[in-house]
C-alpha positions as CSV (number, residue, x, y, z in Angstrom):
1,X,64.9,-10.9,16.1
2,X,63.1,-12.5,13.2
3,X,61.8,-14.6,14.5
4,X,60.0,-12.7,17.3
5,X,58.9,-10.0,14.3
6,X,57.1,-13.3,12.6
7,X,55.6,-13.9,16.3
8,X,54.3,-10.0,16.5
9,X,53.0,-10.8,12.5
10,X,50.7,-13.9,14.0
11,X,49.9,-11.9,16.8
12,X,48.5,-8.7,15.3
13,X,46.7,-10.7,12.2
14,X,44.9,-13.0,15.2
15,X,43.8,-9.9,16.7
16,X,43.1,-8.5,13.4
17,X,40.8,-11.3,12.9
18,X,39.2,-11.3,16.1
19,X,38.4,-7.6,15.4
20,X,37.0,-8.6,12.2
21,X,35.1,-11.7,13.3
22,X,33.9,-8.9,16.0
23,X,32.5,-6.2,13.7
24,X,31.2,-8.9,11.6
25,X,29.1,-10.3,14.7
26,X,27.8,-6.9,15.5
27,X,26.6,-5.6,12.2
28,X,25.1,-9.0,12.1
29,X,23.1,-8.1,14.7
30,X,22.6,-4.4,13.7
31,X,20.8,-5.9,10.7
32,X,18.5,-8.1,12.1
33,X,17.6,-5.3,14.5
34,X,17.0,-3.0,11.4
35,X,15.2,-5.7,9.7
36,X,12.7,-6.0,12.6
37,X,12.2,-2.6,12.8
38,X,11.5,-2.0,9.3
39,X,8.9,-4.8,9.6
40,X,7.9,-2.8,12.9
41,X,7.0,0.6,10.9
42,X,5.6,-1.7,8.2
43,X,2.7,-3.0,10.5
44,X,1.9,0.5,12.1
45,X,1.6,1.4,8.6
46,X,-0.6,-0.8,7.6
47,X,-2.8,-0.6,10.5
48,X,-2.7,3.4,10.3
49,X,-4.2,2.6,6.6
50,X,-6.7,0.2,7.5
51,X,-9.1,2.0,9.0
52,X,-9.1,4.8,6.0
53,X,-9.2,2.4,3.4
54,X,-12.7,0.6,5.2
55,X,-13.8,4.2,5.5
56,X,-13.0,4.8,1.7
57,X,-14.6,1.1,0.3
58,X,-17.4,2.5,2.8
59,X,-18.2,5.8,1.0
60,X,-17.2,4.0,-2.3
61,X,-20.0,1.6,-1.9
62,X,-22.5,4.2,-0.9
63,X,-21.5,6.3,-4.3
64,X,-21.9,3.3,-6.5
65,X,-25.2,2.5,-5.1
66,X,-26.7,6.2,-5.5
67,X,-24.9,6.4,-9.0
68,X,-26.9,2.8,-9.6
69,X,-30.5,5.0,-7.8
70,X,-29.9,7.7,-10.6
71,X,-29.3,5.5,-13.3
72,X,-32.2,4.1,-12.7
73,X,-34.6,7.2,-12.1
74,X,-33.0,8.7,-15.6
75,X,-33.9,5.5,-17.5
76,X,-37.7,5.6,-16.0
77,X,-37.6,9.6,-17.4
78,X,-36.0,8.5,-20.8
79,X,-38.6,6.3,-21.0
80,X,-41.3,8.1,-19.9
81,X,-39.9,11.3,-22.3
82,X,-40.5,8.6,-25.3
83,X,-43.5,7.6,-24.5
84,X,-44.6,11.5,-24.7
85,X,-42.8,11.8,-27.9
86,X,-44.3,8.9,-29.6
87,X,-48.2,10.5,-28.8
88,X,-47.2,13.9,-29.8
89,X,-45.9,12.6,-33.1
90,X,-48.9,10.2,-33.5
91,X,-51.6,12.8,-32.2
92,X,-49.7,16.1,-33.2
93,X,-51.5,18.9,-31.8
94,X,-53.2,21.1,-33.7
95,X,-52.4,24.7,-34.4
């Protein structure tokens, strides 16, 4: 009787361990199928992105160059507003 409970023992811890070795196989595999999912959604994200980001380096571009066209226009009127300043205060009018 023993000696068949020691047999039953061996018996249940090899299935025990087949189980084990089991599960361990699939969530193995669960993981790598996760993993290439995640990389998945990380790529249709990035390529959902791309196009706004061009579109906002786009209108980003355009901004800086306008901003640049105004700078410009208000230093030629600075300029321009000294120029008139300097004759008025060399030639003041008279009153």
């Amino acid at each position: 009787m023993l000696e068949r409970m020691r047999e039953m023992k061996i018996e249940l811890l090899a299935g025990v361990d087949e189980r084990l070795t089991g599960m361990d196989e699939r969530m193995t595999g669960m993981e790598e199928r996760l993993l290439e999912r995640m990389r998945d959604m990380q790529t249709e994200l990035l390529k959902a992105f791309l196009p706004y980001q061009e579109q906002t380096r786009l209108r980003d571009a355009a901004l800086e160059a306008r901003q640049a066209a105004l700078e410009g226009r208000f230093h030629t009127v600075e300029g321009r507003l000294v120029e008139i300043e300097k004759r008025l205060f060399l030639n003041p009018p008279a009153a």
